[in-house]
N, C-alpha and C positions, 0 to 999 in steps of 0.2 A: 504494500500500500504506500510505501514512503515513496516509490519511485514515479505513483502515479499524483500524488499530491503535488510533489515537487513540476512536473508538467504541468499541472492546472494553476499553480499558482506563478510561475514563469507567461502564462497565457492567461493571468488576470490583470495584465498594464495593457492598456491601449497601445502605445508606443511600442511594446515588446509583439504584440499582434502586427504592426505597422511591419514593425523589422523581418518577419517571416515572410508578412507576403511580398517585399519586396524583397526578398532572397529569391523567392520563387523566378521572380522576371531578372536575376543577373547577381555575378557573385559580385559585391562591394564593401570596401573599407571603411575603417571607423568613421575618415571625415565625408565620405560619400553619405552616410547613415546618418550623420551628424547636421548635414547639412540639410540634408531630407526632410528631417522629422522636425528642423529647427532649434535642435538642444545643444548644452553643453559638450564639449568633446567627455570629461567624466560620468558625465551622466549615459552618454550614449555608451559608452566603453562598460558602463555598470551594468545596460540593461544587455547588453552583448554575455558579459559574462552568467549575469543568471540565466539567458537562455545556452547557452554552454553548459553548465552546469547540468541543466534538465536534460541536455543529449536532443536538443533542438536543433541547433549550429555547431558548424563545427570552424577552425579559423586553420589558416596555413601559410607559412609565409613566405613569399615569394620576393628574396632580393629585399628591397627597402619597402615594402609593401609585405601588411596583414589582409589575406582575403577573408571572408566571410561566405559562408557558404551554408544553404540548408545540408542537414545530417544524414542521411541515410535511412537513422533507423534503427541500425542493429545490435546498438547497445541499450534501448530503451523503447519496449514492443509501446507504451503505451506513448511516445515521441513518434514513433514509426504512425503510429493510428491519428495522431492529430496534424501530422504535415499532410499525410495525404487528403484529411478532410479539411484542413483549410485549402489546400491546393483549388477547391470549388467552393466553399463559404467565402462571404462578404464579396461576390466576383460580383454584387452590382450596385456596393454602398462607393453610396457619391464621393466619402473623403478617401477609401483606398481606390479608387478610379483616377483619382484627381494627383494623388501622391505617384503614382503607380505612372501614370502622362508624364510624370516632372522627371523622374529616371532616366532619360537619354543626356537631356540636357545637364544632369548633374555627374562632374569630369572629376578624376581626381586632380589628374593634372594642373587642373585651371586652380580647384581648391588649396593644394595645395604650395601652388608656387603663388598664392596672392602674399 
């Protein structure tokens, strides 16, 4: 039971909801997320690790770049059960629509060399 609590409560922040489904449409870094959801770079790094923690995301690093990426799965059946049911939930609430459009236009490149 701890392992599935710890899932639902990683997917009781709005924000931590936000970060999945936009994992779904492309893997992105802290300040890509950061810039996204409009929050602190701690804040956003904080909600990265608790969905980490639940076996939500996983991170990788590539060079001078953290990706972020959804998990697979196979370390936590009940992480496995709720990526694939968000992968279809909320696909026609106006503010993951809205955030979800803003995704191309958000570069790390550009972020990070301001």
């Amino acid at each position: 039971m701890k392992e599935f609590v710890k899932v639902m409560k990683a997917l009781s922040d709005p924000n931590r909801v936000k970060i999945v489904k936009m994992l779904q449409k492309k893997l992105m870094c802290v300040c890509e997320i950061r810039t996204a959801l409009g929050v602190a770079q701690p804040t956003a790094s904080k909600h990265l690790k608790i969905l980490e923690d639940a076996g939500l995301i996983t991170r990788n690093k590539e060079g001078l770049w953290v990706n972020y990426a959804l998990s697979d799965g196979h370390e936590n059946p009940y992480a496995a059960s709720m990526i694939g049911n968000l992968t279809h939930w909320l696909t026609g609430d106006q503010e993951i629509e809205k955030l979800v459009k803003r995704l191309p236009h958000i570069n790390r490149e550009t972020i990070c060399r301001k």
